[in-house]
N, C-alpha and C positions, 0 to 999 in steps of 0.2 A: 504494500500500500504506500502511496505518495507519503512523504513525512515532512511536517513542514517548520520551520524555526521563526519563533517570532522574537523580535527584540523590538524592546521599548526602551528609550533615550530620554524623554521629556522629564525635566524638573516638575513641572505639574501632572496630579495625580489624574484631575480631567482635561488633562492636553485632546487637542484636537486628534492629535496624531495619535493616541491611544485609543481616541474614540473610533477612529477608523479603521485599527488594528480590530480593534475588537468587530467591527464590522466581517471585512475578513476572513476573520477567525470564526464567527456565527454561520458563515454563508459557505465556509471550506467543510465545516463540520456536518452543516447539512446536506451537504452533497458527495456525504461520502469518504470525505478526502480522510487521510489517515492523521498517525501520533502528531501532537504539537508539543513543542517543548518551546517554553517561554522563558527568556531570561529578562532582567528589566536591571538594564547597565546604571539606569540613575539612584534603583535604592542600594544597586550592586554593583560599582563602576571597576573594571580590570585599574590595576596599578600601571604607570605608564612602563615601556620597554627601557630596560636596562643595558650595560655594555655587554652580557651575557647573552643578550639577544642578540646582537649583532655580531657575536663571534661564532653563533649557529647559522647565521645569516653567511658571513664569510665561507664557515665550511661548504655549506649547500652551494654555493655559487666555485669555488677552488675543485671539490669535487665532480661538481655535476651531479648533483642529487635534485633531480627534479621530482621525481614520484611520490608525494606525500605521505606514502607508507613506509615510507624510509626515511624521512626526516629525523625520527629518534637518535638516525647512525649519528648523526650531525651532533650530538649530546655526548658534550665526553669530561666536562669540568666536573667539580662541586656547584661552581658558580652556573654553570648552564643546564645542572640538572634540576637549582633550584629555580628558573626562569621558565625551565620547558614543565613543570609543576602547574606553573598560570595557564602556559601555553594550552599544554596537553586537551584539558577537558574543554575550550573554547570551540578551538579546532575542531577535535573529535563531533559537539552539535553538528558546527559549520560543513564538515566532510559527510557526517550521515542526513542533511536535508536533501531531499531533492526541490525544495523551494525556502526563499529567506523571505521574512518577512521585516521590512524595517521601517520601525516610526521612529519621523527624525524629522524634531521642528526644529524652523530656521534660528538659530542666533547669533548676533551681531555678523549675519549674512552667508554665519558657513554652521554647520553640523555642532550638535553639543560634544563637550570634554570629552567627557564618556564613551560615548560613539567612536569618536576617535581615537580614544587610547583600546578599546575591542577590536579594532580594523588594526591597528599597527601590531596588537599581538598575534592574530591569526594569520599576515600575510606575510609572503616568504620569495624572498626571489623566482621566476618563472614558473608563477602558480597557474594551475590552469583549473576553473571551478567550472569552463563550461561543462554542458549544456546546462546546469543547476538554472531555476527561472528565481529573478529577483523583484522584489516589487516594496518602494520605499514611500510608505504615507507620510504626508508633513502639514503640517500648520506654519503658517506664512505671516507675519504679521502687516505685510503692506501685498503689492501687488509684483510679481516676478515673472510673467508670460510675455510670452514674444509679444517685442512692441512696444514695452512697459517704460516708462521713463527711468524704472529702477531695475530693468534686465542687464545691464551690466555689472550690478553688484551683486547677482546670483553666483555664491561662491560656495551653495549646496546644493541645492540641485544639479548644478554642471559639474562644481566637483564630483561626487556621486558616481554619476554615470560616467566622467572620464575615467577616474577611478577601476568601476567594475572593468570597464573594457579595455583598460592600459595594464591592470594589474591579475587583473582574473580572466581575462577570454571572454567577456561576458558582456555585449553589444545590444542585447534586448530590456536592459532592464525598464519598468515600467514603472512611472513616478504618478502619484497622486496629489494634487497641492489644495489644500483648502485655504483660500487668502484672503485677505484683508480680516484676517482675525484681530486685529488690534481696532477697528471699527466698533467693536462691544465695547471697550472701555475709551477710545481715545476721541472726548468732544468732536477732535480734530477732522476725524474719520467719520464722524456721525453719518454723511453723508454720502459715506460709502459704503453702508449698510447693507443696501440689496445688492450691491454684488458680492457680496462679501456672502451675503446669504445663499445667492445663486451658485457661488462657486463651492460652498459647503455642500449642499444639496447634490451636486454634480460629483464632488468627490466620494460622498455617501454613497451614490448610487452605482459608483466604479469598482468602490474597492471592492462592495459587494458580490459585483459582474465579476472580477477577477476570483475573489477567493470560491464560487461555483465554476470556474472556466479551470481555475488550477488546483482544484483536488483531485482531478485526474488526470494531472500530470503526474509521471512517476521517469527518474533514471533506469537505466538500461543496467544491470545489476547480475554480477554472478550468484548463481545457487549455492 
């Protein structure tokens, strides 16, 4: 059965992007799809990487250990057996989904702490996670779509998807954005309420469509 990973990032406990995870998550379950394993990096944030990382880093690249199943070869210190300890069980999620699920609202224009200290621990010189399907919910607090006066300062969403496909193989991933969330609280935005509304409603109804489109997705898998 398809197995899917979801991680949540938001400092708030009703983030957008949590609400739409859970969306998702409702719509994957009722259609079948298989185990979810949920981690939530903001009540549980990875420690950032150390030099012990980067001298497993070193080996895997001096060797030529691309195969992920072999990454442990790369583990030969005190110091990098306590580093691949973090490692270890992050990865192991991340290698047994055949789908990630990640809510990630925007702050100060790019991905939370957190988020990015999970991504630097799991990735590893010449990783390849294709065909894995990726699909990353977010809360916006202004507007970031083509066109937008503020689309050049998209330094998560484009991060993101440069990311999966420069570091992972991974060219499809599929972004959900609910924007102009700062409209609820900021006078300023008042007036930008229904799109703000509208583009909620449309995120709602996406993440939905996906989490029933990809619980039957499943990797191609030895017996």
């Amino acid at each position: 059965m398809p197995r899917l990973l979801h991680l949540d990032s938001s400092a708030r406990s009703d983030a957008f992007s949590r609400r739409l995870g859970a969306a998702f998550v409702t719509s994957w379950q009722a259609s079948g799809g298989g185990p979810v394993t949920h981690r939530d990096l903001a009540a549980d944030p990875p420690p950032p990487i150390g030099e012990a990382w980067t001298t497993i880093c070193d080996t895997l690249l001096r060797e030529g250990i691309t195969d992920i199943a072999r990454y442990p070869e790369a583990v030969r210190t005190d110091a990098e057996r306590a580093a691949w300890a973090i490692v270890a069980p992050l990865l192991d999620e991340l290698v047994a989904a055949d789908v990630v699920l990640i809510g990630a609202p925007m702050y100060n224009f790019g991905v939370p702490a957190a988020l990015k200290a999970w991504i630097d621990q799991v990735t590893f010189p010449k990783m390849v996670l294709a065909p894995r399907r990726f699909v990353v919910v977010t809360g916006r607090g202004g507007a970031y779509g083509p066109g937008m006066p503020r689309e050049p300062f998209d330094h998560h969403g484009r991060y993101l998807a440069d990311f999966f496909r420069g570091h992972y193989a991974v060219d499809d991933a599929v972004f959900v954005h609910a924007e102009l969330t700062n409209a609820l609280v900021d006078p300023g935005l008042a007036e930008r309420f229904p799109q703000h509304k509208e583009s909620s409603v449309a995120a709602y109804a996406q993440a939905a469509d996906l989490g029933a489109e990809l619980a039957g997705f499943a990797l191609p898998r030895e017996d």
